[in-house]
C-alpha positions as a printed NumPy array, in Angstrom:
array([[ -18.894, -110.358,   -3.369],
       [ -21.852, -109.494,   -1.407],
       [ -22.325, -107.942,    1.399],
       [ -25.311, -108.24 ,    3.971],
       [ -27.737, -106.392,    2.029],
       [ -27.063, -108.596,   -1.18 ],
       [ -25.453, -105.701,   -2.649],
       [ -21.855, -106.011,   -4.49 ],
       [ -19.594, -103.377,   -5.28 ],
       [ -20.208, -103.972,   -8.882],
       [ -23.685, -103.686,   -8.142],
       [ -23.482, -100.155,   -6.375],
       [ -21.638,  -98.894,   -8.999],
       [ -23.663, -100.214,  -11.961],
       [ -26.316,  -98.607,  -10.3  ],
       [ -25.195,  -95.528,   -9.137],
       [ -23.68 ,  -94.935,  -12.625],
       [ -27.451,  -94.582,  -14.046],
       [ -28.001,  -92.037,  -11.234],
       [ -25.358,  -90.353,  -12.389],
       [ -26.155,  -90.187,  -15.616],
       [ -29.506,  -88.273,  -15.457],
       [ -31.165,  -90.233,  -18.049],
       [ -33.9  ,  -91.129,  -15.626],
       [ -35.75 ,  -91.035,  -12.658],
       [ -34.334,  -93.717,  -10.206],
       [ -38.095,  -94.672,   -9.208],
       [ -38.379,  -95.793,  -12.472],
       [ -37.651,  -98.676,  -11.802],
       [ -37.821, -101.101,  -14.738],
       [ -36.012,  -98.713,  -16.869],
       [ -33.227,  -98.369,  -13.596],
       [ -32.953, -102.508,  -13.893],
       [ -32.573, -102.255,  -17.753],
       [ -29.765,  -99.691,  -17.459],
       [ -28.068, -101.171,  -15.182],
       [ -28.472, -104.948,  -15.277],
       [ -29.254, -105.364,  -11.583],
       [ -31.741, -107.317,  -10.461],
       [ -35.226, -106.208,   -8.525],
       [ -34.307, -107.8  ,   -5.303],
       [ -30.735, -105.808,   -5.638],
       [ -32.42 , -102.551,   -6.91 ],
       [ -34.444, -102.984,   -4.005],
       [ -32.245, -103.606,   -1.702],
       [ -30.002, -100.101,   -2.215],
       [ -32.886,  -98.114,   -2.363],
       [ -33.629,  -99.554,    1.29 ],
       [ -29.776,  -99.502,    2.473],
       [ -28.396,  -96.293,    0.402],
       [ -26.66 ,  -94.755,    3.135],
       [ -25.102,  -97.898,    4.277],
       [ -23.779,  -98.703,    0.86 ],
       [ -22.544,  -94.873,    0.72 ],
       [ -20.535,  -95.756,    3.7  ],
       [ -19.477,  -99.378,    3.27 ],
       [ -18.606,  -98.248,   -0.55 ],
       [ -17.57 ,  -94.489,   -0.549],
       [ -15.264,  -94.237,   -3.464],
       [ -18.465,  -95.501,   -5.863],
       [ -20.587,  -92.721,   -5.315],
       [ -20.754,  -90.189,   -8.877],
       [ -21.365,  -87.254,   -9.499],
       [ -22.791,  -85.886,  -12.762],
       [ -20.729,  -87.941,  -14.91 ]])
């Protein structure tokens, strides 16, 4: 389910699992979509509303992992 910003849980997390993984810049952002499966709009969408989803989501974020 999404949530105002278009952005599932599943979508946060698929995300924020390449961040956590180091294996690239998260400006880069076709190889961030190809990790991750999300779409543009989505990957665009939690760069603009990060902190929300942080909030709204706080058990997703990783560290290091």
């Amino acid at each position: 389910m999404a949530n105002d910003f278009g952005v599932s849980k599943e979508d946060f997390e698929a995300y924020e699992t390449v961040r956590a993984s180091g294996v690239t810049n998260m400006f880069a952002r076709d190889i961030v979509l190809s990790l991750s499966g999300i779409s543009r709009d989505v990957y665009m969408a939690i760069l603009k509303h990060y902190g929300e989803l942080m909030e709204l989501y706080p058990d997703v974020r990783k560290e290091g992992e």
